[in-house]
C-alpha positions in Angstrom: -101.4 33.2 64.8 -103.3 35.0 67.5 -102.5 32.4 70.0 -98.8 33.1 69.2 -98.9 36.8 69.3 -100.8 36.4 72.8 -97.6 33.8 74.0 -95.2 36.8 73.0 -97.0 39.6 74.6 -97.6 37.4 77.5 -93.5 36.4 77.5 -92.7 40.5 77.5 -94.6 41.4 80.0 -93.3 38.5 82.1 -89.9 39.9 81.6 -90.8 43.6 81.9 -91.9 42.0 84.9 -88.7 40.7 86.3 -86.9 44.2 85.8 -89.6 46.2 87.8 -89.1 43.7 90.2 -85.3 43.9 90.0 -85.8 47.6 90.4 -87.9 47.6 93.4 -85.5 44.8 95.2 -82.6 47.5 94.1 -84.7 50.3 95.6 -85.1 48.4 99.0 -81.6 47.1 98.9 -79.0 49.5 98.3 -77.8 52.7 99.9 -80.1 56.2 99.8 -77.8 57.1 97.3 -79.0 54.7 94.3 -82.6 54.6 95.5 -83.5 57.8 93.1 -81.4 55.3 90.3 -83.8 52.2 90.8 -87.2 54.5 91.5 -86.7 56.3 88.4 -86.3 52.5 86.3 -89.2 51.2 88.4 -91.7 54.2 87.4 -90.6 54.1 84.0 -90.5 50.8 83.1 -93.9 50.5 85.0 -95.5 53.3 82.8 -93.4 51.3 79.4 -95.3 48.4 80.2 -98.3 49.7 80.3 -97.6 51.5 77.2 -96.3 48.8 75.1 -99.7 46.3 76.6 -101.7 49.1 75.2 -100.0 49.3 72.1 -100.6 45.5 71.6 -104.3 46.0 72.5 -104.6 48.4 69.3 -102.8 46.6 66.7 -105.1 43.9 67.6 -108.3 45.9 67.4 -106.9 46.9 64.4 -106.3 43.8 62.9 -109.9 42.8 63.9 -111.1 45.8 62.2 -109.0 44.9 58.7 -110.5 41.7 58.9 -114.5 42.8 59.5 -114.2 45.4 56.8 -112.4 44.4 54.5 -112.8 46.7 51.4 -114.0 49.6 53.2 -112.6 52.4 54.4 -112.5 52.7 59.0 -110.4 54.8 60.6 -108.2 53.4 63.2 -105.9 54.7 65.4 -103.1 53.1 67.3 -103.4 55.3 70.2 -99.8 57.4 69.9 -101.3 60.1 71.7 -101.9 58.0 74.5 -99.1 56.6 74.7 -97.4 60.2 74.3 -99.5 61.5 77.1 -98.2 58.0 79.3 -94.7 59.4 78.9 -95.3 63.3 79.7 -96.9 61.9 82.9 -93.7 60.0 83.4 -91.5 62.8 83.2 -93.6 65.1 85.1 -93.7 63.1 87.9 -90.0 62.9 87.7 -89.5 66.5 87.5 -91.9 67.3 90.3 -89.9 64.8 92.5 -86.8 64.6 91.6 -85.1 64.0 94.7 -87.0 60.3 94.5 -87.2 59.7 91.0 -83.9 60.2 88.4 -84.9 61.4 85.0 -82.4 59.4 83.0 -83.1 55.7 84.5 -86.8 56.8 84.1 -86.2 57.5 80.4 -84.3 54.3 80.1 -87.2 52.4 82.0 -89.6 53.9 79.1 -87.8 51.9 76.8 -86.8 48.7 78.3 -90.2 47.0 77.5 -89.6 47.6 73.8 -86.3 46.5 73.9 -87.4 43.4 75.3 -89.6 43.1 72.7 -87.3 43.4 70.1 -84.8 41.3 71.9 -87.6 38.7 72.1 -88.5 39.0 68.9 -85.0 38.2 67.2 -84.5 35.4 69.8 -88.0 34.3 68.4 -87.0 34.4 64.6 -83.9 33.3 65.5 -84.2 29.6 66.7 -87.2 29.0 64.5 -85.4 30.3 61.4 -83.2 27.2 62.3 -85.9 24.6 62.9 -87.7 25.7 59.8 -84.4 24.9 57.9 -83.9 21.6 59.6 -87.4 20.4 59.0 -87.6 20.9 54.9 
């Protein structure tokens, strides 16, 4: 199980991956005019990512914590402040530069790593809902 969530965090940040480097090749590529676009999707995809690794870290600390105490009560946390405080440093970058970064591409950036994870996720259940059905 553990080796499987690894392959699937591993396969979303491979593909968050490919857009911030889609986003950098757009930044280099095009007219002055879209660089703002493809800054904004590069910074807030990049700050996403890092995000959505750190929320995978914590649901898997937490899980390790469920297991090792089972029965008794532990607080946990799964870090939303920090990842709250990841997207305020987003935006305030944004808004202190604006004439490099574009707010709206960065917003969408922020949520292009979980998107991929859902996307991933459905792909996921998809094809194996089929081989499961095949195989009984």
């Amino acid at each position: 199980m553990i080796d499987e969530y690894s392959f699937r965090i591993r396969r979303v940040v491979q593909w968050t991956m490919f857009v911030i480097a889609g986003s950098i090749l757009g930044w280099g590529f095009t007219s002055p005019h879209y660089q703002p676009w493809f800054a904004g999707l590069g910074l807030g995809t990049t700050i996403g990512l890092i995000s959505a690794v750190f929320t995978a870290w914590k649901v898997h600390k937490v899980g390790e914590v469920a297991i090792q105490h089972q029965g008794k009560k532990k607080q946990v946390s799964l870090g939303m402040p920090t990842r709250l405080a990841l997207a305020v440093l987003a935006t305030v970058i944004t808004l202190q530069y604006s004439e490099i970064f574009h707010i709206a591409t960065m917003v969408i950036g922020l949520m292009i790593p979980s998107i991929i994870a859902l996307v991933d996720a459905l792909l996921y259940n998809l094809l194996h809902s089929h081989t499961d059905e095949g195989g009984e």
